[in-house]
N, CA, C and O of each residue as an XYZ file, in Angstrom:
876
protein
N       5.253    -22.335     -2.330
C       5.711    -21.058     -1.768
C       5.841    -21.189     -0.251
O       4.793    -21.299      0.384
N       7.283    -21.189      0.560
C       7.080    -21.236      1.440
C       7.642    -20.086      2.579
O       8.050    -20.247      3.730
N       7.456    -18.667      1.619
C       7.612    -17.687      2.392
C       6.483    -16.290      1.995
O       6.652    -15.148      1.568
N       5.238    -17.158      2.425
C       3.777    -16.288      1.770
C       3.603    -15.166      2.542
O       2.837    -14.266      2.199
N       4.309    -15.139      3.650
C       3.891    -14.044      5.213
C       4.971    -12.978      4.152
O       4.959    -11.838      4.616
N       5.596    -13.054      3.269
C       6.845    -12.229      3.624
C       6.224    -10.858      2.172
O       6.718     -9.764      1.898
N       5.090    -11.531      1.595
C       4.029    -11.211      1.049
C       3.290    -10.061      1.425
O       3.312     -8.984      0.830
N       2.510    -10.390      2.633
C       1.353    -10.295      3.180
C       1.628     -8.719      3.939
O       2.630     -8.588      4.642
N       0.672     -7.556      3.740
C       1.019     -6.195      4.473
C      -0.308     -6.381      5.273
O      -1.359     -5.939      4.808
N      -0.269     -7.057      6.521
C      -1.282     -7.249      7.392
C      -2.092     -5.564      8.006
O      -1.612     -5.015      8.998
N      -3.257     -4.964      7.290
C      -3.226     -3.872      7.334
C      -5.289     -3.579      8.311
O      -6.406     -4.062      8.122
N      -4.787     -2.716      9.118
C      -6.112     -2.332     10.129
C      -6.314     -0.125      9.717
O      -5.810      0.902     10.172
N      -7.409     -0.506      8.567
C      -7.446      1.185      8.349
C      -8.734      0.833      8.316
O      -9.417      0.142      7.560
N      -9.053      1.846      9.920
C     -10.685      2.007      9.550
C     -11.104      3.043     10.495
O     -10.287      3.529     11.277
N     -12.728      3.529     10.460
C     -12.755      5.014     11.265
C     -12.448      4.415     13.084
O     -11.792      5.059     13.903
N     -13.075      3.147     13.337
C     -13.279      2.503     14.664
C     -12.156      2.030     14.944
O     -12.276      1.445     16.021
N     -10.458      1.913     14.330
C     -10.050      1.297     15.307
C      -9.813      1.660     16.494
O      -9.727      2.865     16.731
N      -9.662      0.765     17.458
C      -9.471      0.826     19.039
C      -7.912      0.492     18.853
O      -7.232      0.209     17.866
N      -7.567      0.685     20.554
C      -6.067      0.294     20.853
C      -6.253     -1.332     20.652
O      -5.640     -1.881     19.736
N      -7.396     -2.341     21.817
C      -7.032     -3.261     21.512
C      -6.951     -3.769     20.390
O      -5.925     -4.449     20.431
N      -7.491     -3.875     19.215
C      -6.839     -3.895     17.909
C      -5.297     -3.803     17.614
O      -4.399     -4.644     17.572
N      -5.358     -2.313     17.410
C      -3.858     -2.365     17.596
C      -2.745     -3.711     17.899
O      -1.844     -4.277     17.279
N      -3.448     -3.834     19.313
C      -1.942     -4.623     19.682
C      -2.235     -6.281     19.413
O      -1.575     -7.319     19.447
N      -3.340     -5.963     19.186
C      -3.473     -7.408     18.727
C      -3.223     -7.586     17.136
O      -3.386     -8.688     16.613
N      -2.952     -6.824     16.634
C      -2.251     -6.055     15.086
C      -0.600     -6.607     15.372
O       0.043     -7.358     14.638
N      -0.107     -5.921     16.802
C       1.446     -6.040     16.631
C       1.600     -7.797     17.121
O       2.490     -8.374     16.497
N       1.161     -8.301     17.714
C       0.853     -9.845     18.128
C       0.572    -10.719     17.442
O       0.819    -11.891     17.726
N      -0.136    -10.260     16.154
C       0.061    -10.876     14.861
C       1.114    -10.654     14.155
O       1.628    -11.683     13.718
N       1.573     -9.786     13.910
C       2.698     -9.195     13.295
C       4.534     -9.902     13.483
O       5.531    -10.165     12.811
N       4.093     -9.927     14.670
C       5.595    -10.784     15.676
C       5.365    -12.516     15.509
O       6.235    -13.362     15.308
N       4.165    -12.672     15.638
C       3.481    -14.356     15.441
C       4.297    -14.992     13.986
O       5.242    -15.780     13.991
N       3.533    -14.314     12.623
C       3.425    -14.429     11.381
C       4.675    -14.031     11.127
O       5.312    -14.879     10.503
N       5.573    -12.530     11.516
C       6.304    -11.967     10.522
C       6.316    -11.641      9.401
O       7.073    -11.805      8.444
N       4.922    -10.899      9.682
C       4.635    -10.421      8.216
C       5.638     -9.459      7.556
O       6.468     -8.953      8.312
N       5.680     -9.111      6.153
C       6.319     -8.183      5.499
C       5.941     -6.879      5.999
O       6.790     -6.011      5.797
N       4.858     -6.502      6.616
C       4.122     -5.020      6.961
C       2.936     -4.888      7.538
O       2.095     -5.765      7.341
N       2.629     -3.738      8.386
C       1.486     -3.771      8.735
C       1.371     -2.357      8.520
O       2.264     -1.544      8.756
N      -0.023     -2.040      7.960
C      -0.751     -0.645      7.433
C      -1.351     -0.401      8.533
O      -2.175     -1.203      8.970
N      -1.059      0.715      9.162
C      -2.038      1.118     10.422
C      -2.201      3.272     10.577
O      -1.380      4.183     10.476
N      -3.125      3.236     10.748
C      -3.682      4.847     10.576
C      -2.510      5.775     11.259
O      -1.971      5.402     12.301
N      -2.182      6.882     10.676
C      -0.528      7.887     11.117
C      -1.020      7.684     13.260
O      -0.260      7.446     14.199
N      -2.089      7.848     13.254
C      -2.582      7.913     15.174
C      -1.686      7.357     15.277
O      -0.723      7.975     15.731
N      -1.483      5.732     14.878
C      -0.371      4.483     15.788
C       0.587      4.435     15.339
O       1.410      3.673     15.845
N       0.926      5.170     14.251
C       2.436      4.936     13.889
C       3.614      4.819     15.173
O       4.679      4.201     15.145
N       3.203      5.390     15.957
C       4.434      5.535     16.845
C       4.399      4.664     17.599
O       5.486      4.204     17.950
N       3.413      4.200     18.043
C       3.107      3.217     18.591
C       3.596      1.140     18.395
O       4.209      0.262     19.002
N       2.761      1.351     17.081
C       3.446      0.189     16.255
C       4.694     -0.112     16.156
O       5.212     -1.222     16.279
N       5.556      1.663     15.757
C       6.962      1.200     15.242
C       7.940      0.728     16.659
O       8.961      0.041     16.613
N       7.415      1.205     17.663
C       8.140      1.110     19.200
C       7.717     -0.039     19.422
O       8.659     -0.661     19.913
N       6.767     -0.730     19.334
C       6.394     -2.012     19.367
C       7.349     -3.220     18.729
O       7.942     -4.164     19.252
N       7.224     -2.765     17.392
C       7.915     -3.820     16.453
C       9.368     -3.540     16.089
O       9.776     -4.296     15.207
N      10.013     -2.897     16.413
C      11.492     -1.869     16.300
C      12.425     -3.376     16.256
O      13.214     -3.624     15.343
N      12.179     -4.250     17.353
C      13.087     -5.092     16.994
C      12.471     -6.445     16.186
O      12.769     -7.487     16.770
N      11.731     -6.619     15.050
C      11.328     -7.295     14.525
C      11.644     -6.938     12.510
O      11.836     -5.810     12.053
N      11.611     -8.147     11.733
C      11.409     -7.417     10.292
C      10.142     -6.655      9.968
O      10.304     -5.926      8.989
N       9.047     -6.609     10.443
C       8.203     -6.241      9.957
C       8.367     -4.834      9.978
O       8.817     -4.188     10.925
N       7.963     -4.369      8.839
C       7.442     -2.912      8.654
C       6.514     -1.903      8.543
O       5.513     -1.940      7.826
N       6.862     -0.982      9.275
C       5.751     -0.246      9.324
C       5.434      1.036      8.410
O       6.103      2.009      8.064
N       3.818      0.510      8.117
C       3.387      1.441      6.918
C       2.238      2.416      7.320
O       1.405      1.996      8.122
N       2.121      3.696      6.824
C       0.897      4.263      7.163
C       0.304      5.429      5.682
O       0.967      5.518      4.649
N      -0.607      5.962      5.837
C      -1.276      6.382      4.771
C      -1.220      7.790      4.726
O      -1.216      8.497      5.733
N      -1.171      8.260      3.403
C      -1.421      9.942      3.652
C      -2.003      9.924      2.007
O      -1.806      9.300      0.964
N      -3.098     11.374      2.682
C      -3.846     11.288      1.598
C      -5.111     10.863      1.258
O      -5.776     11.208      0.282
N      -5.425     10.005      2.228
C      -5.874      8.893      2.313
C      -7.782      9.475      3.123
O      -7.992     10.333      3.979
N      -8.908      8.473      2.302
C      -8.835      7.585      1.099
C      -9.095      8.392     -0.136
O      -9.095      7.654     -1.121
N      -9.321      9.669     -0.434
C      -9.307     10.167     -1.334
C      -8.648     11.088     -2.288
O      -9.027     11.708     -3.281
N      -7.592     10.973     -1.681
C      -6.103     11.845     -2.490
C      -6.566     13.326     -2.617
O      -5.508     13.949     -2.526
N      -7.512     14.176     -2.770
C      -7.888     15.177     -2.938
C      -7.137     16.508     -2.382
O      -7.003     17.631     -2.868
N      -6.682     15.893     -1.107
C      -5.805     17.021     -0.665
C      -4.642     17.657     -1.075
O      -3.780     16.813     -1.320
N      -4.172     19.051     -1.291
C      -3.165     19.208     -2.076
C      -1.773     19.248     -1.442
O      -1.474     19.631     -0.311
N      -0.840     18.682     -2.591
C       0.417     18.266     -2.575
C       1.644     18.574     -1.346
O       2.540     17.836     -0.934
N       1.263     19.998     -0.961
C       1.969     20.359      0.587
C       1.194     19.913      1.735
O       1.626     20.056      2.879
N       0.147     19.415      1.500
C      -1.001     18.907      2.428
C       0.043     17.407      2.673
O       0.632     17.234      3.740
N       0.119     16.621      1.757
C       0.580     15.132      1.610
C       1.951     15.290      2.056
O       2.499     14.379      2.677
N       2.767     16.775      1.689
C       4.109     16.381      1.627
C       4.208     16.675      3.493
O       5.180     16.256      4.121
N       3.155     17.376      4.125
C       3.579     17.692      5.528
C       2.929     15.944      6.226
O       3.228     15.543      7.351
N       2.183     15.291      5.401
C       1.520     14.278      6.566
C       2.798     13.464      6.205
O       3.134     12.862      7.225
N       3.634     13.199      5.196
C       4.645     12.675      4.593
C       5.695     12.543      5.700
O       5.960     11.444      6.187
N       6.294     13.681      6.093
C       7.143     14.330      6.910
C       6.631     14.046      8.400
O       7.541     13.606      9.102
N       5.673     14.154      8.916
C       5.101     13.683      9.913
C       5.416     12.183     10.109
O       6.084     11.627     10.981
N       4.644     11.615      8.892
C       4.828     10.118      9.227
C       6.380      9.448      9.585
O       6.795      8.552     10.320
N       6.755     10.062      8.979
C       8.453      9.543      8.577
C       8.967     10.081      9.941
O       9.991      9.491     10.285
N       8.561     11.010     10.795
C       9.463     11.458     11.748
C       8.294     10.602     13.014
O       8.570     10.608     14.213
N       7.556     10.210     12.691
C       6.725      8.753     13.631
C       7.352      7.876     13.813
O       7.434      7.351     14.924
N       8.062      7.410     12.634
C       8.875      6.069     12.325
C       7.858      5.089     11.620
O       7.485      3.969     11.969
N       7.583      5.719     10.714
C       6.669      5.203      9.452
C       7.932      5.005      8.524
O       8.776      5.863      8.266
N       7.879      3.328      7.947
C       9.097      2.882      7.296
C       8.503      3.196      5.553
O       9.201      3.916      4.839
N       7.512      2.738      5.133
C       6.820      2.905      4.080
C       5.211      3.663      4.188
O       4.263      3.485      4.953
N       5.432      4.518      3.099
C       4.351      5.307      2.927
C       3.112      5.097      1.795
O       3.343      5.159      0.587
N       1.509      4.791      2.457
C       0.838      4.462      0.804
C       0.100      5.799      0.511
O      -0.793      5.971      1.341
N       0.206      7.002     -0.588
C      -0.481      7.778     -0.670
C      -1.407      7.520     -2.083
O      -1.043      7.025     -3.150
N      -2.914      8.112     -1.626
C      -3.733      8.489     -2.803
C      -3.301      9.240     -3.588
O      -3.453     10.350     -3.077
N      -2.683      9.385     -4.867
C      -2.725     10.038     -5.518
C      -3.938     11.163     -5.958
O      -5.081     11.078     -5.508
N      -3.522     12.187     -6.871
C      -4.457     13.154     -7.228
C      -5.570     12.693     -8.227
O      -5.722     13.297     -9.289
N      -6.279     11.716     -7.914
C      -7.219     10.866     -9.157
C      -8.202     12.172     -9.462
O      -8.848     12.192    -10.509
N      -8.274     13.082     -8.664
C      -9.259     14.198     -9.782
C      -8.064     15.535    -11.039
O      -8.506     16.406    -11.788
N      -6.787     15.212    -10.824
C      -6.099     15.908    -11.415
C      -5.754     14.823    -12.997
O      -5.767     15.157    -14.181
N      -5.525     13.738    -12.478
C      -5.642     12.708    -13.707
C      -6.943     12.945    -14.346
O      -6.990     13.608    -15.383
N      -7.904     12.503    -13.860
C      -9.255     12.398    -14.634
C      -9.301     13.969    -15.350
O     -10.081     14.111    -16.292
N      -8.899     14.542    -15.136
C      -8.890     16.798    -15.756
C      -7.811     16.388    -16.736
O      -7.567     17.425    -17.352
N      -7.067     15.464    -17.186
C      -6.056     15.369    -17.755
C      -4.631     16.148    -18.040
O      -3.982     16.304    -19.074
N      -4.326     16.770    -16.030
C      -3.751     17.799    -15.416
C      -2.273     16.674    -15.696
O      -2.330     15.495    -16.048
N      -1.314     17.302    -15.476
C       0.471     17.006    -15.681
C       0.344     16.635    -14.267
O       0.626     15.505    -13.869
N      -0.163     17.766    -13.351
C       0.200     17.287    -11.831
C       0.421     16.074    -11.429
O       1.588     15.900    -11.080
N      -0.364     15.027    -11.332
C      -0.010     14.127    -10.597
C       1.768     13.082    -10.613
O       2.361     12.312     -9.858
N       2.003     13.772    -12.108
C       3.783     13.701    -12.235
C       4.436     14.673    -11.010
O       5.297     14.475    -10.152
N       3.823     15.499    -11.270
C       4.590     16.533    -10.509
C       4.622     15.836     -8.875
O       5.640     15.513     -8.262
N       3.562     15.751     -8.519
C       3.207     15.576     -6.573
C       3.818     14.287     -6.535
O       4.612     14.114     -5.610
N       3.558     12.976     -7.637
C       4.326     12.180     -6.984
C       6.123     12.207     -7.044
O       6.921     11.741     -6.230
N       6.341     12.846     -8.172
C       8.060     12.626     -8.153
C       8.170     13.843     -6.733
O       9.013     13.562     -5.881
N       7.722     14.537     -6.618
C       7.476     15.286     -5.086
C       8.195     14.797     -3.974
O       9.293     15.056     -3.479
N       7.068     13.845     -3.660
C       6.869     12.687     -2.274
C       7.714     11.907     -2.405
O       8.245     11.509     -1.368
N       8.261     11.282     -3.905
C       9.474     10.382     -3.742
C      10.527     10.961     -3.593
O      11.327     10.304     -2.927
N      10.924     12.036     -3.970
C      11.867     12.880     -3.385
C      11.869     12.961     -1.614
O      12.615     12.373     -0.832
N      11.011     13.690     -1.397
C      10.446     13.152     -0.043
C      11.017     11.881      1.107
O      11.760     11.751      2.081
N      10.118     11.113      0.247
C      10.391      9.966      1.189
C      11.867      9.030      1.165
O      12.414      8.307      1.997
N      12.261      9.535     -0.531
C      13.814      8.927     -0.609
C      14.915      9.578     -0.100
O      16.075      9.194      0.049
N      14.223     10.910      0.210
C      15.493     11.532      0.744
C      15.816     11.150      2.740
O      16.695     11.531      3.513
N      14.603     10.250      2.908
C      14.626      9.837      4.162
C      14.749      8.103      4.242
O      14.769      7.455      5.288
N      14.827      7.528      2.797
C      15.466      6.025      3.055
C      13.935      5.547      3.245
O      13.659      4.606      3.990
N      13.024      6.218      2.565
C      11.408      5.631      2.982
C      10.846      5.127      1.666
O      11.325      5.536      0.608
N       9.792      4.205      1.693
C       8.892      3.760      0.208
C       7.795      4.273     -0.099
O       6.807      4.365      0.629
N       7.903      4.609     -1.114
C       6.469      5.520     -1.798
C       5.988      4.391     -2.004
O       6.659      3.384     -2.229
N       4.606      4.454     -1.939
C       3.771      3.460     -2.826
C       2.256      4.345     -2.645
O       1.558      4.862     -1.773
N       2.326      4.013     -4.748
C       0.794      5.185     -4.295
C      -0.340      4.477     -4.760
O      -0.135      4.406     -5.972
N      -0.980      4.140     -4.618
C      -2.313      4.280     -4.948
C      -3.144      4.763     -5.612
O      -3.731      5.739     -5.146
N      -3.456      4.335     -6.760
C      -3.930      4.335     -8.317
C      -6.008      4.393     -7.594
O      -6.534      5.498     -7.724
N      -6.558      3.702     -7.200
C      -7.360      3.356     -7.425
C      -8.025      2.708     -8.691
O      -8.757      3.375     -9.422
N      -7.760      1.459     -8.914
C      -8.173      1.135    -10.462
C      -9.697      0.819    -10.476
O     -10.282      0.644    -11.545
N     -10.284      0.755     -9.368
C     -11.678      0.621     -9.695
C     -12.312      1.419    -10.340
O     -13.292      0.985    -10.946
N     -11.928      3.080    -10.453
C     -12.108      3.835    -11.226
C     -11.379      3.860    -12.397
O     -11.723      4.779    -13.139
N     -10.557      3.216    -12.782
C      -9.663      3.122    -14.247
C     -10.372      2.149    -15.589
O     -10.988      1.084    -15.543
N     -10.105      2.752    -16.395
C     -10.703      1.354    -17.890
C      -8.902      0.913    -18.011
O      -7.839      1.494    -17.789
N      -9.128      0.193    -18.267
C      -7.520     -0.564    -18.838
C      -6.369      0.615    -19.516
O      -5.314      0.565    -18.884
N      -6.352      1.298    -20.264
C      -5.931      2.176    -20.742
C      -5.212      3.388    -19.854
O      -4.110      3.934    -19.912
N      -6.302      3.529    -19.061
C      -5.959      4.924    -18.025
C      -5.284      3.924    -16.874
O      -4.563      4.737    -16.296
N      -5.108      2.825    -16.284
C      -4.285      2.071    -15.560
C      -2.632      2.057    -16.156
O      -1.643      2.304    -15.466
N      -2.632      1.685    -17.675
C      -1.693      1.644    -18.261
C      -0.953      3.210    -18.081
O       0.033      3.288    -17.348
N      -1.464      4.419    -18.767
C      -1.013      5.251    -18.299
C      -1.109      6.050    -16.774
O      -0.944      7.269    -16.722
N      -1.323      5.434    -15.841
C      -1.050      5.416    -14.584
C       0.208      4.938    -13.984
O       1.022      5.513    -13.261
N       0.174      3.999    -14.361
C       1.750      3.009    -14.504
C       2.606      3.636    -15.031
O       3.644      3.564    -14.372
N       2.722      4.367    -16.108
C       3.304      4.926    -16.890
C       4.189      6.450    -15.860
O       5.356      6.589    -15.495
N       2.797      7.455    -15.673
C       2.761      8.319    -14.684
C       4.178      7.830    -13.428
O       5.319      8.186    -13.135
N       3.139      6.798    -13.020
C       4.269      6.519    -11.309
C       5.534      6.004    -11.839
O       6.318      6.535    -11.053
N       6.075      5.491    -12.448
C       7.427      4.395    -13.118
C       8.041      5.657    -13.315
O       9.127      5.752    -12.744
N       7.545      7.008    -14.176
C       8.593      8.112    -14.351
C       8.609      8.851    -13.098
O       9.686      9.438    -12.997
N       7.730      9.087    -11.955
C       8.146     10.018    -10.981
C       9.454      9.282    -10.033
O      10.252      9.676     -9.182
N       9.138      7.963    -10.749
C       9.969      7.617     -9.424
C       9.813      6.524     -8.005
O      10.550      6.119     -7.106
N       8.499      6.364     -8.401
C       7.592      5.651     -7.023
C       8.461      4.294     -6.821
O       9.223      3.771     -7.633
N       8.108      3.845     -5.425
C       8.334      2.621     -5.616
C       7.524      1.206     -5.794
O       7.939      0.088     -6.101
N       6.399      1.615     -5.528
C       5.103      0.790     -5.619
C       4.283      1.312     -5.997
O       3.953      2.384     -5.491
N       3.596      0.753     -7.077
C       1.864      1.158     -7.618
C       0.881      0.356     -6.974
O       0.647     -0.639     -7.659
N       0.166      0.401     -5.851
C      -1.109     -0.182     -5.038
C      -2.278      0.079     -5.987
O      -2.588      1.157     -6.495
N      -2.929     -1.234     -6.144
C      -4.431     -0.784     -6.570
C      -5.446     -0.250     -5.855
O      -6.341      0.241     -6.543
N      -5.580     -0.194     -4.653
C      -7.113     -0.067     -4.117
C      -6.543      0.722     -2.304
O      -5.751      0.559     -1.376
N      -7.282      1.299     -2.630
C      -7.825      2.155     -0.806
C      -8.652      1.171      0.359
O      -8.374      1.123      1.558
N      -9.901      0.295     -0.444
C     -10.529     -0.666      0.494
C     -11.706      0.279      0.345
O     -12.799     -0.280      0.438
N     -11.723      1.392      0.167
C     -12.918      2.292     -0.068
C     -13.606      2.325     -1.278
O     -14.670      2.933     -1.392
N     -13.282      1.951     -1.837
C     -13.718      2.576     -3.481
C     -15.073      0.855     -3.649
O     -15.310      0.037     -2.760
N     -15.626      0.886     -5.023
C     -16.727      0.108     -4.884
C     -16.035     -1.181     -5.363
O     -16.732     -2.163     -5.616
N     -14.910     -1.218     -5.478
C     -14.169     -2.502     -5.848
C     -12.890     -2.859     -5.654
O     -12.278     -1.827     -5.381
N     -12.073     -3.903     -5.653
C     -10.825     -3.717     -5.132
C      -9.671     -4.435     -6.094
O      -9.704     -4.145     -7.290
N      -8.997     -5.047     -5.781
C      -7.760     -5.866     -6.497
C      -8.448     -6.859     -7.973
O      -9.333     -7.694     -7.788
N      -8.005     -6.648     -9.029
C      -8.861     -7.744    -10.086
C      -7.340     -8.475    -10.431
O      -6.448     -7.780    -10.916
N      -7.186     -9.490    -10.230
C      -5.913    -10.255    -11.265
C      -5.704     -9.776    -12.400
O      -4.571     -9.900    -12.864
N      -6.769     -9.067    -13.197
C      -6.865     -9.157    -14.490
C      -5.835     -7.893    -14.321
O      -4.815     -7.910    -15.009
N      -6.098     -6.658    -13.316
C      -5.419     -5.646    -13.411
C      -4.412     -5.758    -12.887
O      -3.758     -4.736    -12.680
N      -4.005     -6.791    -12.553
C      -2.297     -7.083    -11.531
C      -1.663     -7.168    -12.837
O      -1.198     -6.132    -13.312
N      -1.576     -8.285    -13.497
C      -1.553     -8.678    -15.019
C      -1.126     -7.713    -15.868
O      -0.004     -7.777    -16.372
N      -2.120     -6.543    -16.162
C      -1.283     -5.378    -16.845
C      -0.463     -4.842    -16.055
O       0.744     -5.026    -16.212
N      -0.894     -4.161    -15.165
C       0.040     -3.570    -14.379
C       1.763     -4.064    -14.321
O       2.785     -3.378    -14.296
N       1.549     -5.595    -14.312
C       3.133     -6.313    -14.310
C       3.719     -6.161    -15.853
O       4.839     -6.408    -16.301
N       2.351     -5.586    -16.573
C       3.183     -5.453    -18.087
C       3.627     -4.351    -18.590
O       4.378     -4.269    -19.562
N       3.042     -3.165    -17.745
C       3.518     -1.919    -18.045
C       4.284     -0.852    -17.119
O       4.323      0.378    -17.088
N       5.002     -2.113    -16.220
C       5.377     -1.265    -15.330
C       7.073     -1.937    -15.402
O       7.179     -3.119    -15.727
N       8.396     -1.098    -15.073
C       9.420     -1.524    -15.113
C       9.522     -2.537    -14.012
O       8.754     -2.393    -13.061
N      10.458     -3.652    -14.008
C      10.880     -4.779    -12.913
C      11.516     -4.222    -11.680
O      12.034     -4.912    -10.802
N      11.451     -3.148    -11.684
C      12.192     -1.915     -9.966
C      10.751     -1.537     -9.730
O      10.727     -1.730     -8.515
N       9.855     -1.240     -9.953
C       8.861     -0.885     -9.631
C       7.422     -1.919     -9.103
O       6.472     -2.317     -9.777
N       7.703     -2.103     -7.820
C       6.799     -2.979     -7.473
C       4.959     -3.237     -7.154
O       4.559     -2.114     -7.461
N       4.161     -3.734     -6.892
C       2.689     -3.934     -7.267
C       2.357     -4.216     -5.889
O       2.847     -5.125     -5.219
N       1.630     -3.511     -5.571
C       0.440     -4.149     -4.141
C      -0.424     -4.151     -4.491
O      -0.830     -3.091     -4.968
N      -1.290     -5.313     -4.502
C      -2.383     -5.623     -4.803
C      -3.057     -5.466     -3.344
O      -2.436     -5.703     -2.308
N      -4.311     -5.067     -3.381
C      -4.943     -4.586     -2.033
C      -6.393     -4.326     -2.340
O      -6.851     -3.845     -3.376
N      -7.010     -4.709     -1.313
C      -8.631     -4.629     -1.458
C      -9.571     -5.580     -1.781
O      -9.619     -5.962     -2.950
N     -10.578     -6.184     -0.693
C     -10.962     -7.633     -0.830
C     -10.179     -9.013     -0.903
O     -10.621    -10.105     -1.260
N      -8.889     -8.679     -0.468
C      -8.060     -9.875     -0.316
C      -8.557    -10.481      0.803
O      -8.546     -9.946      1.912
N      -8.990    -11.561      0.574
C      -9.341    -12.325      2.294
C      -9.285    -13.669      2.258
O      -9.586    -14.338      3.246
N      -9.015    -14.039      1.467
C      -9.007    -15.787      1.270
C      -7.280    -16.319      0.925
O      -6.520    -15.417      0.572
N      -6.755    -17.624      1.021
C      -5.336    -17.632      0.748
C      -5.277    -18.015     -0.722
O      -4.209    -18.092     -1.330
N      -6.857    -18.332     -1.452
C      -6.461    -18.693     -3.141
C      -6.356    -17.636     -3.138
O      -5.354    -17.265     -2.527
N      -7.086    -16.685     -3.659
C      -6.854    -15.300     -3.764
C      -5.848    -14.450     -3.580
O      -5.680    -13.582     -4.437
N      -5.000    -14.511     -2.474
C      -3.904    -13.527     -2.369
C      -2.682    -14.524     -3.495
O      -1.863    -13.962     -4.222
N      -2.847    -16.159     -3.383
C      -1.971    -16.573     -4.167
C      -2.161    -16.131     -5.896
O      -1.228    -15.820     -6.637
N      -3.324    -16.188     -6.203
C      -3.644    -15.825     -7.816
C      -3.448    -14.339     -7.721
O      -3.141    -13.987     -8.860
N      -3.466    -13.600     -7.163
C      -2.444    -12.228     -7.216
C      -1.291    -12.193     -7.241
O      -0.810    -11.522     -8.153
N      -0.217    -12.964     -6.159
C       1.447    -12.894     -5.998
C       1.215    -13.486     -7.974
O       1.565    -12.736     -8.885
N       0.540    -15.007     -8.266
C       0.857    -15.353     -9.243
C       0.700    -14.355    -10.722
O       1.415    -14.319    -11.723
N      -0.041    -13.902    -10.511
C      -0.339    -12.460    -11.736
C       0.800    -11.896    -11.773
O       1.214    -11.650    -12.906
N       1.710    -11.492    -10.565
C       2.435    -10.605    -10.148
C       2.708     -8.912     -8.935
O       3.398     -7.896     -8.853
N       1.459     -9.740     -8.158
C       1.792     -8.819     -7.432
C       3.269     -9.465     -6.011
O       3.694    -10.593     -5.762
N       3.558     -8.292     -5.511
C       5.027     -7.961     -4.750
C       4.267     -8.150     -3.361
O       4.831     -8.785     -2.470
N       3.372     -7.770     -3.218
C       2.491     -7.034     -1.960
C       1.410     -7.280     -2.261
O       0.930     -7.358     -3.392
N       0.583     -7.533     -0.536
C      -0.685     -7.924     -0.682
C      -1.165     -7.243      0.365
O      -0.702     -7.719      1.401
N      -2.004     -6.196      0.591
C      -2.271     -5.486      1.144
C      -3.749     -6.202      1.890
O      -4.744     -6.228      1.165
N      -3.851     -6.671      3.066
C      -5.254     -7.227      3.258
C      -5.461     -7.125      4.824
O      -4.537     -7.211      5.633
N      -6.709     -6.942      5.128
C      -6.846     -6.789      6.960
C      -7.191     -8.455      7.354
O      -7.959     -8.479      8.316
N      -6.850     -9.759      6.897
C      -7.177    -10.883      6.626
C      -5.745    -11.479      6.947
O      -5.696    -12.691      6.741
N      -4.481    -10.869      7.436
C      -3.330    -11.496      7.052
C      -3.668    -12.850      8.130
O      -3.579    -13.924      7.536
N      -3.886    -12.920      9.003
C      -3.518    -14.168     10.346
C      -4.719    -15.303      9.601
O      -4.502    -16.508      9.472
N      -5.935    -14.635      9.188
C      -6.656    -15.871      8.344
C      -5.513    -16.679      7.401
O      -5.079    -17.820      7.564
N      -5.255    -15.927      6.606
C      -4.671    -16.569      5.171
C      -3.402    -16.938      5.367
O      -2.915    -17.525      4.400
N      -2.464    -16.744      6.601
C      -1.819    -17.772      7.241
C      -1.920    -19.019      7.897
O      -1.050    -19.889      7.930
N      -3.243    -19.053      8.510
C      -3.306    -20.081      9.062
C      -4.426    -20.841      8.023
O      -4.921    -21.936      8.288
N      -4.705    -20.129      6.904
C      -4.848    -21.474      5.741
C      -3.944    -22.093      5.147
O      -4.034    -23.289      4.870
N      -2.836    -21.280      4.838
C      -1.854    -21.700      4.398
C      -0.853    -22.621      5.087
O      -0.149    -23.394      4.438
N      -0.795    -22.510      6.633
C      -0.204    -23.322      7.363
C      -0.988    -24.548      7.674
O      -0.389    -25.590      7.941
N      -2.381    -24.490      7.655
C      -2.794    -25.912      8.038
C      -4.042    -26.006      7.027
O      -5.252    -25.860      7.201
N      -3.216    -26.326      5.842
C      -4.318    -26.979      5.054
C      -5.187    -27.658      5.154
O      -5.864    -27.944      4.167
């Protein structure tokens, strides 16, 4: 594989980041050429003025990390982000409206993809499967593939567990070939993000990207 960066969503979400971070975020970003960098709605504007003339893209979160907030809540941070110059969007879904075995979470996400497609932007939501048994992943997949999404992400980085191959694996089996996979959470090593792309994930969501480049570049 010799385009692993194009992979990699080099991502800094946490309560402490600082600016220098940040730019040492966009300095990696321009270095590597990564596919994306995840950074909190604060820097969106920041980042995207930064990297404007580069491929990389810029992603930020709403929702985020516990989806709980309701649906005009997401659709205004949505709208916000996008008028930041947030290129792709990762939202938590409603995981307490699923678990109630509520319709909603059809509803909020074909919502947001409306939303974000009507602005040329990428949904990608966020399942949390650490809370899923195999079954409720499957119909999760199921859920996002009909609203519309464009990516199903496994993990927030919050939850008590993160990316399993095992769940990339289904996920690539129950989800249509337009509908793409970020695997995310505890990615930090370059076997690892590779036995994910190889499962099938699209996206690798990890705050590790400049490590697992420069394993990959100097073996």
């Amino acid at each position: 594989m010799k385009d692993l960066n194009r992979y990699l969503e080099h991502t800094l979400l946490k309560a402490t980041t600082t600016q220098k971070e940040v730019e040492e975020l966009i300095l990696d970003a321009e270095k590597y050429n990564f596919a994306a960098v995840c950074v909190p709605p604060f820097w969106v504007t920041k980042v995207k003025r930064e990297l404007l003339d580069t491929e990389t893209q810029v992603v930020t979160v709403v929702g985020f990390p516990l989806g709980n907030t309701t649906t005009e809540s997401k659709v205004f941070e949505a709208q916000q982000a996008i008028r930041d110059g947030a290129d792709e969007l990762d939202m938590v879904w409603s995981l307490t409206a699923f678990k109630s075995g509520m319709n909603w979470p059809k509803i909020e996400l074909a919502k947001m993809a409306s939303v974000c497609h009507e602005s040329e932007r990428i949904l990608k939501v966020i399942i949390e499967t650490a809370y899923l048994n195999d079954e409720e992943i499957i119909k999760a997949c199921q859920i996002c593939a009909n609203a519309g999404v464009d990516f199903v992400k496994t993990s927030t980085g919050f939850s008590p567990e993160g990316a399993r191959v095992s769940h990339i694996k289904l996920m690539r089996e129950h989800l249509p070939s337009q509908v793409g996979i970020k695997a995310s959470g505890g990615i930090r090593e370059l076997e690892k993000a590779l036995q994910m792309i190889q499962a099938g994930a699209d996206r690798i969501g990890t705050s590790s990207g400049p490590a697992i480049m420069e394993a990959f570049l100097n073996p």
